[in-house]
Every structure is written in C-alpha cells, then in structure tokens.
N, C-alpha and C positions, 0 to 999 in steps of 0.2 A: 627511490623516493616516490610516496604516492601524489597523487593530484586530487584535487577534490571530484573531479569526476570519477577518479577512482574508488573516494571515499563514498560518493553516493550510490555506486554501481555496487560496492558492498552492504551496504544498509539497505539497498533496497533488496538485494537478496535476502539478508537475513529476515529483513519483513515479510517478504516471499513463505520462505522456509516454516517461520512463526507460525504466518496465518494457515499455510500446508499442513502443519501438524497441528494445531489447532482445533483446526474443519473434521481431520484425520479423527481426533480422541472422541470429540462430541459426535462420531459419527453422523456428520450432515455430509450431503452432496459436495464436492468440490467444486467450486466455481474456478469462471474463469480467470485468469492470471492478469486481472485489467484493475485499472482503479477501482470501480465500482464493484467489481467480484471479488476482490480484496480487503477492500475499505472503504466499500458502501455503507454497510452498517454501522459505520462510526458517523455517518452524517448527520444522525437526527441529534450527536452530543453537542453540534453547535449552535447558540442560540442564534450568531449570525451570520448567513449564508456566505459571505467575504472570507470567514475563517474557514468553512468547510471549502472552499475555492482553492482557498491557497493551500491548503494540505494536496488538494486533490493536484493540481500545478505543479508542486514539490513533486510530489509521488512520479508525477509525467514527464519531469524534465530530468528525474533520474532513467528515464526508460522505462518503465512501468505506460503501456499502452492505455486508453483513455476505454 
C-alpha cells in the first residue's frame, strides 16, 4: 500500500522527468533539479504571489530542494 508521501515522491519525479525532457527537445541548458530550475518559469502564470508560493511549498514538501 502506498502512502501519500509515496504518492508525492512519484509525481514529483515524473515532473522531474517531464521538465528533463522537456529542456532536453527544446534544446535549452538543463537547470538545476530545484524548484526554481524546474518551475521557475511558471511563476509569472500567477497573477498572485500566495498561488505561486504554495505550488513552490508543494513542490518542496515533496523533496524537490528550494
């Protein structure tokens, strides 16, 4: 039986993986494996700052470094 920490320890890899191959096709540099090198660039989608917070939190409380 999984546990939700299991559950987020797999989503956060597949987002991992996503944005790896991603970076990979568009041929850009690879960033770091952190929140902000991952899914930095989705910051500017929210209009307020509280929303991008709590994604970035999510992302950190699965393991994903800050």
């Amino acid at each position: 039986m999984f546990s939700r920490a299991d559950d987020a320890s797999n989503a956060l890899n597949d987002f991992i993986q996503m944005r790896q191959d991603e970076f990979r096709i568009r041929d850009i540099p690879m960033p770091d494996i952190t929140v902000m090198g991952l899914a930095g660039g989705f910051r500017a989608m929210w209009q307020r700052q509280q929303d991008w917070e709590h994604i970035a939190s999510g992302l950190a409380l699965a393991g994903l470094s800050k």
